[in-house]
PyMOL Python script that loads the backbone (N, CA, C, O; Angstrom):
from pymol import cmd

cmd.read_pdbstr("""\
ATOM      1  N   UNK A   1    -115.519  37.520 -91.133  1.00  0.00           N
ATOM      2  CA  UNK A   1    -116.077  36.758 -92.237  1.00  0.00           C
ATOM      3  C   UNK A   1    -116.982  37.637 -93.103  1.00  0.00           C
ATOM      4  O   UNK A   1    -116.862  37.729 -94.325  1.00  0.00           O
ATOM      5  N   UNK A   2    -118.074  38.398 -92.226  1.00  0.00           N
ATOM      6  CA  UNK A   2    -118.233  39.246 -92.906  1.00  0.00           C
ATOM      7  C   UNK A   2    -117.966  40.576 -93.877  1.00  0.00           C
ATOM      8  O   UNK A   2    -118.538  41.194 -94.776  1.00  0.00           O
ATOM      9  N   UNK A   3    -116.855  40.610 -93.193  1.00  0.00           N
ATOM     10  CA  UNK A   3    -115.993  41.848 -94.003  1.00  0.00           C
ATOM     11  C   UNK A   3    -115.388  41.357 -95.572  1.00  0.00           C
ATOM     12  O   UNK A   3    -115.382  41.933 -96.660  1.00  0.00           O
ATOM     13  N   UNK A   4    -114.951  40.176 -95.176  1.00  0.00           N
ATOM     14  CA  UNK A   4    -114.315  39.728 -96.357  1.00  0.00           C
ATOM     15  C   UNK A   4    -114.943  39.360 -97.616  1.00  0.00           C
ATOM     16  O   UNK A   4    -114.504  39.493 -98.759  1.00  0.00           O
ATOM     17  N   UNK A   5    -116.691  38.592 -96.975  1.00  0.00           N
ATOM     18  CA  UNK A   5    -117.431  38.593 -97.845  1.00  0.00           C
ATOM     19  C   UNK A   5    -118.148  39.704 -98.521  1.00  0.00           C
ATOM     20  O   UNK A   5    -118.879  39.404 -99.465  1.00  0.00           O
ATOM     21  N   UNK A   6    -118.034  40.971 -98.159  1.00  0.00           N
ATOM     22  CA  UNK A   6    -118.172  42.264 -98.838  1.00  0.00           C
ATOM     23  C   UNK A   6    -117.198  42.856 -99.300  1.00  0.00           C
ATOM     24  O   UNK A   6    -117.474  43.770-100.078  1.00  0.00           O
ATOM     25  N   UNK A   7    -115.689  42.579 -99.013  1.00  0.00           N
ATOM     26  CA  UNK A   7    -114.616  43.348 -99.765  1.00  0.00           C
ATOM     27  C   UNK A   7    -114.712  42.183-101.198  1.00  0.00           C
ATOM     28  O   UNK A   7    -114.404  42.538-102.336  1.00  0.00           O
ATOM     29  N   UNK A   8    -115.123  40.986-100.904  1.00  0.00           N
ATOM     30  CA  UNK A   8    -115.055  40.089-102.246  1.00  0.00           C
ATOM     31  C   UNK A   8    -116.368  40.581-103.249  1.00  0.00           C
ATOM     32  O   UNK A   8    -116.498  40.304-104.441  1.00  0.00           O
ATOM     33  N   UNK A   9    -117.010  41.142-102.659  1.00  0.00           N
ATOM     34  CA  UNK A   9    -118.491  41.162-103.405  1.00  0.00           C
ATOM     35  C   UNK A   9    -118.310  42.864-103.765  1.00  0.00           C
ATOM     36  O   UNK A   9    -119.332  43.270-104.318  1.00  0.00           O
ATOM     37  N   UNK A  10    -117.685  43.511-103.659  1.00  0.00           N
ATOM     38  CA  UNK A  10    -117.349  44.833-103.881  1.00  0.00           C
ATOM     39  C   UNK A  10    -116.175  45.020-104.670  1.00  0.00           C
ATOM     40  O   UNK A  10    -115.821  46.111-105.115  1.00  0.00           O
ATOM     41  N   UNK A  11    -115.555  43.897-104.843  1.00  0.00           N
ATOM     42  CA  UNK A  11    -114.048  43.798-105.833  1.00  0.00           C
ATOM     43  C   UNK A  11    -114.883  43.298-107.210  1.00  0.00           C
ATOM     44  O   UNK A  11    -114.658  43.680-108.358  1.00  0.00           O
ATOM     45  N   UNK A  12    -115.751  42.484-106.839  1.00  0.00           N
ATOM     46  CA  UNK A  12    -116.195  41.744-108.297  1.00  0.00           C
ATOM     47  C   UNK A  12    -117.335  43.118-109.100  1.00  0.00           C
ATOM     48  O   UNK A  12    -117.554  43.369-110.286  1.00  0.00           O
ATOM     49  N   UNK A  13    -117.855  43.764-107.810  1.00  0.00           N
ATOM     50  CA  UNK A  13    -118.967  44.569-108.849  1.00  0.00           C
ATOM     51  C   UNK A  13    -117.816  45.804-109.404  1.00  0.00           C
ATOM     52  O   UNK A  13    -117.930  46.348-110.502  1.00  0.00           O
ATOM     53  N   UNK A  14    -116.928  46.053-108.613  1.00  0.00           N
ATOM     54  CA  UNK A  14    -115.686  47.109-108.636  1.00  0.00           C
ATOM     55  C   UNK A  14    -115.588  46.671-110.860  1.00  0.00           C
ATOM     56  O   UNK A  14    -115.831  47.315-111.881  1.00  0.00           O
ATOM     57  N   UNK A  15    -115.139  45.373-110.562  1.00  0.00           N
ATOM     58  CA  UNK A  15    -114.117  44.477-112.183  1.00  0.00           C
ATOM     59  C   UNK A  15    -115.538  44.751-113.004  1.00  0.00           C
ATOM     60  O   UNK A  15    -115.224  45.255-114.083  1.00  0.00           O
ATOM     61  N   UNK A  16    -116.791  44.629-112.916  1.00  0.00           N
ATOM     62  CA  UNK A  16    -117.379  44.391-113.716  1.00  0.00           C
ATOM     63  C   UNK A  16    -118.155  45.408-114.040  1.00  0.00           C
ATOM     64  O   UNK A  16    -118.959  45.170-114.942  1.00  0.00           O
ATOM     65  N   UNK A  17    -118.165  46.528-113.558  1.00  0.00           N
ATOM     66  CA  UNK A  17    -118.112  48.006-114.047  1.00  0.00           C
ATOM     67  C   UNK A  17    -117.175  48.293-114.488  1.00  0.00           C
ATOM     68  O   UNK A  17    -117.334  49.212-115.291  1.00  0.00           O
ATOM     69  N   UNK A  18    -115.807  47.852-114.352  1.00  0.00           N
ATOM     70  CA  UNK A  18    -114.872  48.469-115.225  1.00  0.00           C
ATOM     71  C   UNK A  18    -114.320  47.923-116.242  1.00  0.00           C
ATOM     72  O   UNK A  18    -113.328  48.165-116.930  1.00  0.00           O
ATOM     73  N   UNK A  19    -115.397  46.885-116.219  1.00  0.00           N
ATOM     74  CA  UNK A  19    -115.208  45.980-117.869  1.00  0.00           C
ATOM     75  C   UNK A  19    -116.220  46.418-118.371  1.00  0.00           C
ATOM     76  O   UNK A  19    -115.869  46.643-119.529  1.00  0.00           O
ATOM     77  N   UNK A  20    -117.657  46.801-118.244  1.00  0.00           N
ATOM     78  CA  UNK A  20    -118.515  47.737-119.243  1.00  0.00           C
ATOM     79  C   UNK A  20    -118.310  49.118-119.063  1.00  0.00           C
ATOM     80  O   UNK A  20    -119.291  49.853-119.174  1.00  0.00           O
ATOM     81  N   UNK A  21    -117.584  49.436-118.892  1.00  0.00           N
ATOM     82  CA  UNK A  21    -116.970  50.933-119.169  1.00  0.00           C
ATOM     83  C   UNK A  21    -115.541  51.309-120.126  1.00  0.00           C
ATOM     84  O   UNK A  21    -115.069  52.282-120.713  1.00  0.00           O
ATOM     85  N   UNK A  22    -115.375  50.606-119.998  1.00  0.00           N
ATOM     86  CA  UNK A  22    -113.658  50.150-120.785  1.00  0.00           C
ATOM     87  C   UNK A  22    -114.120  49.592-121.700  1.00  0.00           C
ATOM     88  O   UNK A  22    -114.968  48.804-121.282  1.00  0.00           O
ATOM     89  N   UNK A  23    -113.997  49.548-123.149  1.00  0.00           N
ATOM     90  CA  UNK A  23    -114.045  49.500-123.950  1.00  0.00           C
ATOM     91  C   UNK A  23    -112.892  48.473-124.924  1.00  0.00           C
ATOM     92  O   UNK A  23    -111.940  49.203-125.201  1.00  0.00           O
ATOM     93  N   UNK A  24    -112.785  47.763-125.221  1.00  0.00           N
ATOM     94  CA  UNK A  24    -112.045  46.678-125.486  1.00  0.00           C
ATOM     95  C   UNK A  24    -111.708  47.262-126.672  1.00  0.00           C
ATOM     96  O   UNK A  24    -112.652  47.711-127.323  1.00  0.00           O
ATOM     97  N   UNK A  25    -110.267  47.411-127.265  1.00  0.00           N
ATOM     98  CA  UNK A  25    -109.638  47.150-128.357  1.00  0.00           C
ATOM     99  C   UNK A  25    -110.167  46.086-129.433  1.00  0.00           C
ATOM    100  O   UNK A  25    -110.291  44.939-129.005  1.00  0.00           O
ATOM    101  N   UNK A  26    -110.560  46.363-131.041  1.00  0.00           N
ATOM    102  CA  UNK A  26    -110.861  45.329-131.680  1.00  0.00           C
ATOM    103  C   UNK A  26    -109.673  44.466-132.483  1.00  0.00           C
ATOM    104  O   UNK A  26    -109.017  45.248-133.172  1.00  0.00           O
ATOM    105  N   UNK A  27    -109.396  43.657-132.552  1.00  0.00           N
ATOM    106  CA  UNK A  27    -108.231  43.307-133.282  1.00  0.00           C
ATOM    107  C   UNK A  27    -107.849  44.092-134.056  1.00  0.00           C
ATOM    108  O   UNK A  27    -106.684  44.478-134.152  1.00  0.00           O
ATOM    109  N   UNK A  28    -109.094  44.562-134.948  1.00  0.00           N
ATOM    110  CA  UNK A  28    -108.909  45.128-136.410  1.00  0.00           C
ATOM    111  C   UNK A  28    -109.318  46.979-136.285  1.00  0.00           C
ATOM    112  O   UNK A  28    -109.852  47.673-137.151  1.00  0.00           O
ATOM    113  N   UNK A  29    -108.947  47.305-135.199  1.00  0.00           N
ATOM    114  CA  UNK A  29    -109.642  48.810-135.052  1.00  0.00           C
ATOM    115  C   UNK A  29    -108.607  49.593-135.967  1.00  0.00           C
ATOM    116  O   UNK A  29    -107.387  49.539-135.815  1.00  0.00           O
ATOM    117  N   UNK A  30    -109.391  50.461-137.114  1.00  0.00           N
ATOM    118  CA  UNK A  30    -108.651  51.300-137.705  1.00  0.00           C
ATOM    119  C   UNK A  30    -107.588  52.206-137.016  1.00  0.00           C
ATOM    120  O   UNK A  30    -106.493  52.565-137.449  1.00  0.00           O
ATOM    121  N   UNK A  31    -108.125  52.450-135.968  1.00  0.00           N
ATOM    122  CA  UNK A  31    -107.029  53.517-135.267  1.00  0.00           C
ATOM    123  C   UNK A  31    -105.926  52.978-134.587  1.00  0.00           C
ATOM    124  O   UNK A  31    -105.244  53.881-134.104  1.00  0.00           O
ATOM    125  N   UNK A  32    -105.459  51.780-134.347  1.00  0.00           N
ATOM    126  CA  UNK A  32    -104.673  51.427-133.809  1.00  0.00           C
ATOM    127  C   UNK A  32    -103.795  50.990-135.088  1.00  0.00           C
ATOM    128  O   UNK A  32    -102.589  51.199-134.954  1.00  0.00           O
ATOM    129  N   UNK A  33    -104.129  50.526-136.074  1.00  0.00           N
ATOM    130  CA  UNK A  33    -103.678  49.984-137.571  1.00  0.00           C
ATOM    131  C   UNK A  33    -102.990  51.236-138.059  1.00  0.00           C
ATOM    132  O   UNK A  33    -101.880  51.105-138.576  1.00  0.00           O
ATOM    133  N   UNK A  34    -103.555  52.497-137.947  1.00  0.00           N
ATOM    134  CA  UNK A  34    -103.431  53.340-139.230  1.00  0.00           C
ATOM    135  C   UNK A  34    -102.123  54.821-138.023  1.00  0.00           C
ATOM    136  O   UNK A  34    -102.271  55.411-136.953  1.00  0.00           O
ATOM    137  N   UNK A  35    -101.350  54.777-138.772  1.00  0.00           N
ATOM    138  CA  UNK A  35    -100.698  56.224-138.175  1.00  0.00           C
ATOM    139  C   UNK A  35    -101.694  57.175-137.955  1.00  0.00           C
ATOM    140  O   UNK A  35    -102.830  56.729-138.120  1.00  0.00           O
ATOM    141  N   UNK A  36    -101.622  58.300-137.646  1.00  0.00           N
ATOM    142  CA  UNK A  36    -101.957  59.941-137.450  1.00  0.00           C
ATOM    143  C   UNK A  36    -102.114  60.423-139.013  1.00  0.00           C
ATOM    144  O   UNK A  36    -101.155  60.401-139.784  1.00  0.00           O
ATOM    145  N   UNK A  37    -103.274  60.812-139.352  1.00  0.00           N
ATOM    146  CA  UNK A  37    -102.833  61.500-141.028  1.00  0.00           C
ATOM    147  C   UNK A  37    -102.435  62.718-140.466  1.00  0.00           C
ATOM    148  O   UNK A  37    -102.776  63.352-139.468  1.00  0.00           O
ATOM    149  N   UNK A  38    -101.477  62.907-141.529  1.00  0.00           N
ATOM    150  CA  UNK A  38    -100.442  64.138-141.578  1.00  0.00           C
ATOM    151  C   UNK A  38    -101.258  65.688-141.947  1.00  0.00           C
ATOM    152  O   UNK A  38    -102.198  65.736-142.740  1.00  0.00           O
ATOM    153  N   UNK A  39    -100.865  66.572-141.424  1.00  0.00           N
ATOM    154  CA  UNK A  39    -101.572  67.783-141.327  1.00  0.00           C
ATOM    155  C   UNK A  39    -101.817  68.074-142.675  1.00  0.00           C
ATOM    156  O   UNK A  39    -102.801  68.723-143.029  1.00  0.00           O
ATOM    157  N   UNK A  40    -100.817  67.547-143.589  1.00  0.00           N
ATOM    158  CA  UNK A  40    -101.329  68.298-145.108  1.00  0.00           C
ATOM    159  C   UNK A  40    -101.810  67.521-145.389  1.00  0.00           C
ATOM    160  O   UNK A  40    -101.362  67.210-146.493  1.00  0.00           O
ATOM    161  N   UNK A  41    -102.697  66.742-145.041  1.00  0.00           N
ATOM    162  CA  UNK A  41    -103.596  66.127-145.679  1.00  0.00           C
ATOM    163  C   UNK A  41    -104.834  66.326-146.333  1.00  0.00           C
ATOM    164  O   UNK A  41    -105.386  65.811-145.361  1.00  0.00           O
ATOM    165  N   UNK A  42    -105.745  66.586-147.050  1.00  0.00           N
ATOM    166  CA  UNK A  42    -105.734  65.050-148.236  1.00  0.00           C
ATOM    167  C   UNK A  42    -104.993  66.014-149.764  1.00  0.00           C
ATOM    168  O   UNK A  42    -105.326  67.100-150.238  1.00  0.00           O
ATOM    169  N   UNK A  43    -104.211  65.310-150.060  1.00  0.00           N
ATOM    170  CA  UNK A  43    -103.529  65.815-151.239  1.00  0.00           C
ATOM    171  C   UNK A  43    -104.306  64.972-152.493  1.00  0.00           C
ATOM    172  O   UNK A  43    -104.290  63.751-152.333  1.00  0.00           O
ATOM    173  N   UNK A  44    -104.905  65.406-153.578  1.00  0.00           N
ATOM    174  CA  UNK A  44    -105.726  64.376-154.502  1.00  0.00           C
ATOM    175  C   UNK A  44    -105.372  63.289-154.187  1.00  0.00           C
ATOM    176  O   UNK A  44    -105.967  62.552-153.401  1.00  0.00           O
ATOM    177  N   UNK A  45    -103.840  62.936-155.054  1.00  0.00           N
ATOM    178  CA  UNK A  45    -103.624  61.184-155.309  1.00  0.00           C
ATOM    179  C   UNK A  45    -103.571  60.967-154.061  1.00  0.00           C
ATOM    180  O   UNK A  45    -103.589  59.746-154.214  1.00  0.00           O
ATOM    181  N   UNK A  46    -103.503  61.126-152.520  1.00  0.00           N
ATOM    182  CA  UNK A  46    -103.502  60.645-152.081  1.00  0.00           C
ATOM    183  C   UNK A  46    -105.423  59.993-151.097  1.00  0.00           C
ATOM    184  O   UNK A  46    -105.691  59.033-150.375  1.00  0.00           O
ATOM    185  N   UNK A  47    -106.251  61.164-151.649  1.00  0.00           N
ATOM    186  CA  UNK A  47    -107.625  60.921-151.502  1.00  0.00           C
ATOM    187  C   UNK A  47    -107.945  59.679-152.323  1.00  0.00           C
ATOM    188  O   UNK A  47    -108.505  58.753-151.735  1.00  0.00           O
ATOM    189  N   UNK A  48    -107.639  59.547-153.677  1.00  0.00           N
ATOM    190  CA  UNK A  48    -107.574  58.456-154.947  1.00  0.00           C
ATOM    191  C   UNK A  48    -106.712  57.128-154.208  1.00  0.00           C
ATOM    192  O   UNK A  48    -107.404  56.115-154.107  1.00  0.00           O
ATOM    193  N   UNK A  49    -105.989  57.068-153.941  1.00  0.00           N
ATOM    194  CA  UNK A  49    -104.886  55.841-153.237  1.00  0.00           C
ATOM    195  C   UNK A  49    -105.924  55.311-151.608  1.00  0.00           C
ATOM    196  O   UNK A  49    -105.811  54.165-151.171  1.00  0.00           O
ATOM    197  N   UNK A  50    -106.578  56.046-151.128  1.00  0.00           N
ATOM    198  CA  UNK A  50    -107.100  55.708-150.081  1.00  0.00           C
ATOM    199  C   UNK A  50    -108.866  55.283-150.692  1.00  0.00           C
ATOM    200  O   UNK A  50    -109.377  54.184-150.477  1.00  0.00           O
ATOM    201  N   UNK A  51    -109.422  56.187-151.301  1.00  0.00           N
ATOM    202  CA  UNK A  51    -110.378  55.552-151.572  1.00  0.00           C
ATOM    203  C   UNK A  51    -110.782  54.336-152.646  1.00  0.00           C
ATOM    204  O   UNK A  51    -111.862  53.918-153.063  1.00  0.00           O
ATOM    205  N   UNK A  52    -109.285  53.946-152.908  1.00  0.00           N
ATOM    206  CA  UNK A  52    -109.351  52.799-154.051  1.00  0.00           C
ATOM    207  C   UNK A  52    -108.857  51.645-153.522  1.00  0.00           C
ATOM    208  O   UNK A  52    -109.293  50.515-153.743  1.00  0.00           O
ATOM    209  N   UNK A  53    -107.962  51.936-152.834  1.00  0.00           N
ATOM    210  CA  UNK A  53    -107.018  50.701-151.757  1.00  0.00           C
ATOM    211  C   UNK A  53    -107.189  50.860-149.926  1.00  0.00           C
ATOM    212  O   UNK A  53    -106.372  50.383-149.139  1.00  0.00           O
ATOM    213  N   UNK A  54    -108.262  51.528-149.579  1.00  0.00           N
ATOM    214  CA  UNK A  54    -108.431  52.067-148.066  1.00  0.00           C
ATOM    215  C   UNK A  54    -109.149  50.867-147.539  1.00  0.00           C
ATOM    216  O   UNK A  54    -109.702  49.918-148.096  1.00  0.00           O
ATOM    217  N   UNK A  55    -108.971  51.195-146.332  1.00  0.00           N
ATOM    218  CA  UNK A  55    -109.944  49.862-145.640  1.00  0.00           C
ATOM    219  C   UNK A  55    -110.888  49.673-145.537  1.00  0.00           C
ATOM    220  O   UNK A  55    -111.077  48.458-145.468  1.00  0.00           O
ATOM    221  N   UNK A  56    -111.980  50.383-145.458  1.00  0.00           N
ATOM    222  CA  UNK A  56    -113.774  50.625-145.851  1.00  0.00           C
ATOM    223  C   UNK A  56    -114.167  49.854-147.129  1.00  0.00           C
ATOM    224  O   UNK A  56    -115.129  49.090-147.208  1.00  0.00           O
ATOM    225  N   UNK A  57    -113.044  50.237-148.416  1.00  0.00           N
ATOM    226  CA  UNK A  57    -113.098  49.527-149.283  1.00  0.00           C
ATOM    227  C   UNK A  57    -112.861  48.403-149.633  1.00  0.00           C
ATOM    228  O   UNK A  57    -113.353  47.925-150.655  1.00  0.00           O
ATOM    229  N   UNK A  58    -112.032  47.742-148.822  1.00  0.00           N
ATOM    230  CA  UNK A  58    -111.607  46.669-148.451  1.00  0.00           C
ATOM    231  C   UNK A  58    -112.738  46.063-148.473  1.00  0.00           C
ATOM    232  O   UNK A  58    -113.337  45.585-149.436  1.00  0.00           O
ATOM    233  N   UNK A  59    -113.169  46.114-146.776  1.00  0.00           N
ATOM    234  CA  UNK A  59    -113.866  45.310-146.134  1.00  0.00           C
ATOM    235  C   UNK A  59    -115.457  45.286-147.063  1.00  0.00           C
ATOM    236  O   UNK A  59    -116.292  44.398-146.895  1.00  0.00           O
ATOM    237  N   UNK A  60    -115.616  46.353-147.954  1.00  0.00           N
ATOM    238  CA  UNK A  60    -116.845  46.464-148.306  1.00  0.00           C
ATOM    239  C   UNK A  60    -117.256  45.570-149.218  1.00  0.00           C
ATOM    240  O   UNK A  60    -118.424  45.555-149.605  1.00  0.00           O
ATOM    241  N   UNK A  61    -116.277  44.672-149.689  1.00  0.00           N
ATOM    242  CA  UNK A  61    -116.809  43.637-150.430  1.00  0.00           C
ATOM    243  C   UNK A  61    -115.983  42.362-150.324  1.00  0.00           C
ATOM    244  O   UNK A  61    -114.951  42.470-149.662  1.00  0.00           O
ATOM    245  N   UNK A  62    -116.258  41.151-150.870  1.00  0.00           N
ATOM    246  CA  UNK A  62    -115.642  40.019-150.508  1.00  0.00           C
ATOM    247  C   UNK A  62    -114.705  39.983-150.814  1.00  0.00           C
ATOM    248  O   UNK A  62    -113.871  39.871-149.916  1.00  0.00           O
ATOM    249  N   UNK A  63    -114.241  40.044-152.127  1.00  0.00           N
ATOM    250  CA  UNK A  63    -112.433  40.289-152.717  1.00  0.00           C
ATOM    251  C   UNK A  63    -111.923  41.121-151.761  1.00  0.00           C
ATOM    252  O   UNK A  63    -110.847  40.693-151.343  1.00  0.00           O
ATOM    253  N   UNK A  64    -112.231  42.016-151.315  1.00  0.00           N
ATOM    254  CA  UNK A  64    -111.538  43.302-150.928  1.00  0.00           C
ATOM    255  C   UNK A  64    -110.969  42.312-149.247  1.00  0.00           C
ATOM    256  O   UNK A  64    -109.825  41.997-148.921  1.00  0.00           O
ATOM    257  N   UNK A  65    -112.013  42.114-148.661  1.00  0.00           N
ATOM    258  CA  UNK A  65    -111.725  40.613-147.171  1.00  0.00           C
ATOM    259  C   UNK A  65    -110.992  39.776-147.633  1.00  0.00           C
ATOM    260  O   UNK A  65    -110.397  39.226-146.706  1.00  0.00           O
ATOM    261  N   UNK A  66    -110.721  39.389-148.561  1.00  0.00           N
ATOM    262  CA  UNK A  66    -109.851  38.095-148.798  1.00  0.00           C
ATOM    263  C   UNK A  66    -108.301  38.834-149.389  1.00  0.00           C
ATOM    264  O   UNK A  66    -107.144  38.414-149.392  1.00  0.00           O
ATOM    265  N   UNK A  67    -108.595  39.429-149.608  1.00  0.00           N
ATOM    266  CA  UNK A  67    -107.500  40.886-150.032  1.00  0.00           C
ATOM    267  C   UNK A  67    -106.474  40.701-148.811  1.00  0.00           C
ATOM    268  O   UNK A  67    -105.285  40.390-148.753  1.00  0.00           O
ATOM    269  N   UNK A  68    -107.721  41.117-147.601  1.00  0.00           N
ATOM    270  CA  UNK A  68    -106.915  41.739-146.436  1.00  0.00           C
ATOM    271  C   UNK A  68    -106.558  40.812-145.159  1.00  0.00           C
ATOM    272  O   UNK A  68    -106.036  41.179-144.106  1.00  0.00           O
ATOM    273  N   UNK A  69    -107.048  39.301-145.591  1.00  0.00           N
ATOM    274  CA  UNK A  69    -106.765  37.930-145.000  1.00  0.00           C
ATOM    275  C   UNK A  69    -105.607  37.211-145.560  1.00  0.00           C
ATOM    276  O   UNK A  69    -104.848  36.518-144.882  1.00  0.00           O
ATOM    277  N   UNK A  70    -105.506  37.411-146.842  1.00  0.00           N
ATOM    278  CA  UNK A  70    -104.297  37.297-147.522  1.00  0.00           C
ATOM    279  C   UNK A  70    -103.079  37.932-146.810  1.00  0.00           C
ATOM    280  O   UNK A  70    -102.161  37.126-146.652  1.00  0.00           O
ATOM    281  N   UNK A  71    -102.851  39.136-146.356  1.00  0.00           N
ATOM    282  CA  UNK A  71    -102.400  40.198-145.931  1.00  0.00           C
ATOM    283  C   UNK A  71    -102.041  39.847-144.591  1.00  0.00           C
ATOM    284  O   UNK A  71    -100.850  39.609-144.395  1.00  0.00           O
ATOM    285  N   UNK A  72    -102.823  39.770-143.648  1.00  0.00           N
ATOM    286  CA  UNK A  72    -102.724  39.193-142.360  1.00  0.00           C
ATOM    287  C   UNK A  72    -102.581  38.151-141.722  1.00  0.00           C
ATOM    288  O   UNK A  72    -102.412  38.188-140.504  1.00  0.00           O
ATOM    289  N   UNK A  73    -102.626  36.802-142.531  1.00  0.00           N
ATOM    290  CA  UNK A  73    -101.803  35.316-142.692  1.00  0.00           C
ATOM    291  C   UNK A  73    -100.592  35.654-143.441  1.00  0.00           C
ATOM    292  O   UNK A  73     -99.665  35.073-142.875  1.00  0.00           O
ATOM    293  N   UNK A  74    -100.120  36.380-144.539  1.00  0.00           N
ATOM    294  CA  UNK A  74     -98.514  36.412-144.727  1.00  0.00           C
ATOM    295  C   UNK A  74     -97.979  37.071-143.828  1.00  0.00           C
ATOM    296  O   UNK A  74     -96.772  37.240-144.002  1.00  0.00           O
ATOM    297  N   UNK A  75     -98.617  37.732-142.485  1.00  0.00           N
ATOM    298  CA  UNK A  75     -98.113  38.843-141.303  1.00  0.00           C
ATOM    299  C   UNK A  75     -97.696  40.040-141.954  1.00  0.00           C
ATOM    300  O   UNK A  75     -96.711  40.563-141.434  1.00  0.00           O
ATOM    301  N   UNK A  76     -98.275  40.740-143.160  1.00  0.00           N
ATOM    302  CA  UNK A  76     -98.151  42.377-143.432  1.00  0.00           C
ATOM    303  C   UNK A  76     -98.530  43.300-141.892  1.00  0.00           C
ATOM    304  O   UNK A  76     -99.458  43.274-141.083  1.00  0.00           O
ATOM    305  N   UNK A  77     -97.116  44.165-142.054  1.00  0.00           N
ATOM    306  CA  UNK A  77     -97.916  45.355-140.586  1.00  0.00           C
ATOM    307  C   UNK A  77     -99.014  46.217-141.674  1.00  0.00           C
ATOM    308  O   UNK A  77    -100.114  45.750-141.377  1.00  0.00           O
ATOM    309  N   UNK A  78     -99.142  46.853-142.358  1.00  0.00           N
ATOM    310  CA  UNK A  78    -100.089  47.450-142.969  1.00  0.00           C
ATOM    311  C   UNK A  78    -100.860  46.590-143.941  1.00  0.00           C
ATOM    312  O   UNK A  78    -100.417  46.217-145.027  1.00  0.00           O
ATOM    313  N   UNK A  79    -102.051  46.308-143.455  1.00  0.00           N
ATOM    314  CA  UNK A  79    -102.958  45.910-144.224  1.00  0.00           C
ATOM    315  C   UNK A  79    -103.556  46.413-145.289  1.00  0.00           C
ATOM    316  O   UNK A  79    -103.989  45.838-146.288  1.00  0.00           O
ATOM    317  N   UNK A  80    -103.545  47.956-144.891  1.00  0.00           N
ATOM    318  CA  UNK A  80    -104.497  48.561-146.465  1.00  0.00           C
ATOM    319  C   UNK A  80    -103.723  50.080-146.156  1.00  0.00           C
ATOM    320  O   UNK A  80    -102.699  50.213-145.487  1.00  0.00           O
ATOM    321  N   UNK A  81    -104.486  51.162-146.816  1.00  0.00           N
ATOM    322  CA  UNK A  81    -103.940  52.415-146.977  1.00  0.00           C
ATOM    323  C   UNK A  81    -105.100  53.021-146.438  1.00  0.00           C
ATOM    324  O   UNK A  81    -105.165  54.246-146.336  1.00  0.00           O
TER     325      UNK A  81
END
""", "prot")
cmd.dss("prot")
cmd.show_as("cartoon", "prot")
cmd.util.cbc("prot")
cmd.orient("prot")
């Protein structure tokens, strides 16, 4: 009885260190959203196309959120650039 009540009490502290250590995916994490930028990267227009339509910019103001809610209720895979 006793054993079991320490393999149970050693499984739960086991899960709950390895849920504050693990780090949860955010729905919206840029890095899971966005490919790898490509080695030749940043080519002007494409610095201009990201900092005009990118996701920072997005989110940085209210149009830009409703932009990207628009986007993610019609189910777009790419939300922004």
């Amino acid at each position: 009885m006793l054993q079991g009540f320490l393999q149970r009490t050693c499984l739960s502290a086991l899960n709950t260190a390895q849920t504050l250590f693990v780090r949860q995916k955010h729905a919206f994490d840029r890095a899971v959203l966005k490919p790898k930028v490509r080695c030749h990267f940043p080519k002007p227009r494409e610095v201009k196309r990201i900092n005009v339509h990118g996701w920072e910019t997005r989110m940085s103001t209210p149009e830009g959120r409703r932009v990207l809610m628009r986007r993610i209720l019609k189910g777009r895979h790419d939300l922004s650039h």
